[in-house]
C-alpha positions as CSV (number, residue, x, y, z in Angstrom):
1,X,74.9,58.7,16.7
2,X,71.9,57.0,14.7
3,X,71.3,54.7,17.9
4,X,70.7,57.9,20.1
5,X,68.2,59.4,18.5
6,X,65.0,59.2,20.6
7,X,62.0,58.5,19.5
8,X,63.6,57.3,16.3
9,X,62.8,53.7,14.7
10,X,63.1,50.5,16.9
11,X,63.5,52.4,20.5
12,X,61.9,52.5,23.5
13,X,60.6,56.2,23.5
14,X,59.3,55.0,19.7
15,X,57.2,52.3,20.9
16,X,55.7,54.4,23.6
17,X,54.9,57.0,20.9
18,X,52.8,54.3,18.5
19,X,50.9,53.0,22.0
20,X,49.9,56.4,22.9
21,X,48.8,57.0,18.8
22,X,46.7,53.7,19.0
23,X,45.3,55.1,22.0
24,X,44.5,58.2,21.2
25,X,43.3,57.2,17.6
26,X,41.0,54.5,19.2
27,X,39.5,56.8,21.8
28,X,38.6,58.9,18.5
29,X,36.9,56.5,16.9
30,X,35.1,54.9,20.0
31,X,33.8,58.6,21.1
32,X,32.9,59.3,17.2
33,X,31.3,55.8,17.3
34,X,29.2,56.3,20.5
35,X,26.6,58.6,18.2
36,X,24.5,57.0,15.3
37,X,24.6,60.6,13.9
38,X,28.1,61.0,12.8
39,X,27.4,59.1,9.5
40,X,25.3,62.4,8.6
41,X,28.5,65.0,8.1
42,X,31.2,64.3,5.6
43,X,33.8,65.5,8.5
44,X,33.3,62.6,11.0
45,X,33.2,60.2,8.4
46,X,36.5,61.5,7.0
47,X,37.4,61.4,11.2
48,X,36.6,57.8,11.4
49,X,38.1,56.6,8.0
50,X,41.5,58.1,9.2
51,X,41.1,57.2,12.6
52,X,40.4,53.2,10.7
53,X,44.1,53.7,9.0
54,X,46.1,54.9,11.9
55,X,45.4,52.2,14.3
56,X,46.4,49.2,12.2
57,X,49.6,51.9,10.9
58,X,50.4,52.5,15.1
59,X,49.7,48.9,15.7
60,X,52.3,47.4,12.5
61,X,55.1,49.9,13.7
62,X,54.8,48.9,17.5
63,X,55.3,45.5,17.1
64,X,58.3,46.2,14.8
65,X,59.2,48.3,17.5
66,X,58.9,46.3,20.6
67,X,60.8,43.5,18.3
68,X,63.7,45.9,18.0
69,X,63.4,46.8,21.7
70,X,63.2,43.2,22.8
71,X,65.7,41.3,20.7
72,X,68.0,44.7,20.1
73,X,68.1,44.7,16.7
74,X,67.9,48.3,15.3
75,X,66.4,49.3,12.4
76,X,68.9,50.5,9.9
77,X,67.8,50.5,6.1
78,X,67.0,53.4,4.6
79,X,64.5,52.4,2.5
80,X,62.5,50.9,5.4
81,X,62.8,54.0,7.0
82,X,62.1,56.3,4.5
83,X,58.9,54.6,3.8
84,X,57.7,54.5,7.4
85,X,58.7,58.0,7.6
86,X,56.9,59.3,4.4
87,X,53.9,56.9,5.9
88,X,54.4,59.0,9.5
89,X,53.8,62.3,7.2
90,X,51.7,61.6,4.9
91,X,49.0,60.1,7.9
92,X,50.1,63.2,10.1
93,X,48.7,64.8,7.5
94,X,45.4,63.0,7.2
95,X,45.4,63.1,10.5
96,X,45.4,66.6,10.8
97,X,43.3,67.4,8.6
98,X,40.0,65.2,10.0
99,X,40.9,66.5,13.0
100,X,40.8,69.9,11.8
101,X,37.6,69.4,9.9
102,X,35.8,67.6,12.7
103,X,36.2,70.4,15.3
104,X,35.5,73.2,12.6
105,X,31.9,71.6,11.9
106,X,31.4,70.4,15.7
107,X,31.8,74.4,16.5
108,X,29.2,75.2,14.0
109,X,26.9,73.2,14.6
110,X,27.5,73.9,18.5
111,X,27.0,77.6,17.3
112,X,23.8,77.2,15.3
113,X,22.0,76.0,17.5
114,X,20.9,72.6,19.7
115,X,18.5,71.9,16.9
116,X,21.2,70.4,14.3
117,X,23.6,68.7,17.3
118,X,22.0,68.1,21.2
119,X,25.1,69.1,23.4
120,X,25.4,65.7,24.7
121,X,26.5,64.4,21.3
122,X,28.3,67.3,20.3
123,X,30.4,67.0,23.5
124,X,31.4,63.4,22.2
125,X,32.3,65.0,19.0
126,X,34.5,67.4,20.9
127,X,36.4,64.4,22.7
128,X,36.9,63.0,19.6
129,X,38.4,66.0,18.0
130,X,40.5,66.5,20.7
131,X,42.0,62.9,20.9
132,X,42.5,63.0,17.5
133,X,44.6,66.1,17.8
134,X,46.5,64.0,20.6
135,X,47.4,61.5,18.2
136,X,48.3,64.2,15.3
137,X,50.8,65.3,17.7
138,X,52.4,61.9,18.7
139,X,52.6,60.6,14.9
140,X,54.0,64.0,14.3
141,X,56.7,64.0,16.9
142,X,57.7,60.2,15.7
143,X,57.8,61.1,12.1
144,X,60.0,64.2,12.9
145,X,62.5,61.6,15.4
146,X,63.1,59.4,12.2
147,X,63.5,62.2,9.2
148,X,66.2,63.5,12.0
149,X,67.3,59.9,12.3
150,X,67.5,59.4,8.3
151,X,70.3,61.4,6.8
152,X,73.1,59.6,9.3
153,X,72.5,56.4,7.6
């Protein structure tokens, strides 16, 4: 049953979930980048600091699983997969939460005025946010696949 899991550790559906996180993650911290401004709110800072651990995170678990793909050699230790799914949680969570934090602050100061954030910037801000959500939701979905994927080994 373990080997049918979608999504799960070492399979196809995996890998295309950890491209579409370093995807997203990167287009969040190139659209965050794009503004010297960002440095000025504790929010985008905690955006680009998360966005700087999920990338290298993605990147580690898609070469594992395009290894497993490739050579067909599934990932079946517990250990290894309880760590990368407590590391799939924990990050969802970070994620989450700067993504969270960086919309919240791009609608106030989107609401207070022009003065604090011209809309230009703040629409970059917006894109971030939003592909930062994108990529909650894909490390989200993978860390659910191998938690479901856990208990049969």
């Amino acid at each position: 049953m373990d080997d049918h899991v979608p999504g799960s550790m070492g399979t196809t559906a995996s890998f295309s979930l950890r491209l579409g996180q370093i995807i997203f993650s990167s287009a969040s911290l190139f659209f965050m980048s794009l503004s010297v401004q960002f440095y000025s709110y504790t929010a985008f800072c905690y955006l680009v600091t998360i966005m700087g651990l999920a990338i290298p995170w993605s990147f580690t678990l898609a070469i594992v699983d395009g290894y497993s793909v490739l050579f067909k050699c599934h990932i079946r230790q517990p250990g290894i997969l309880l760590i990368v799914t407590i590391g799939d949680w924990v990050l969802s969570i970070l994620m989450l939460a700067a993504a969270c934090s960086t919309a919240s602050v791009v609608d106030l100061l989107l609401h207070a005025g022009g003065s604090y954030c011209p809309p230009r910037v703040c629409s970059r801000y917006q894109i971030s946010a939003a592909m930062a959500f994108l990529s909650w939701f894909l490390s989200m979905v993978s860390s659910l696949f191998n938690l479901w994927l856990l208990p049969s080994l």
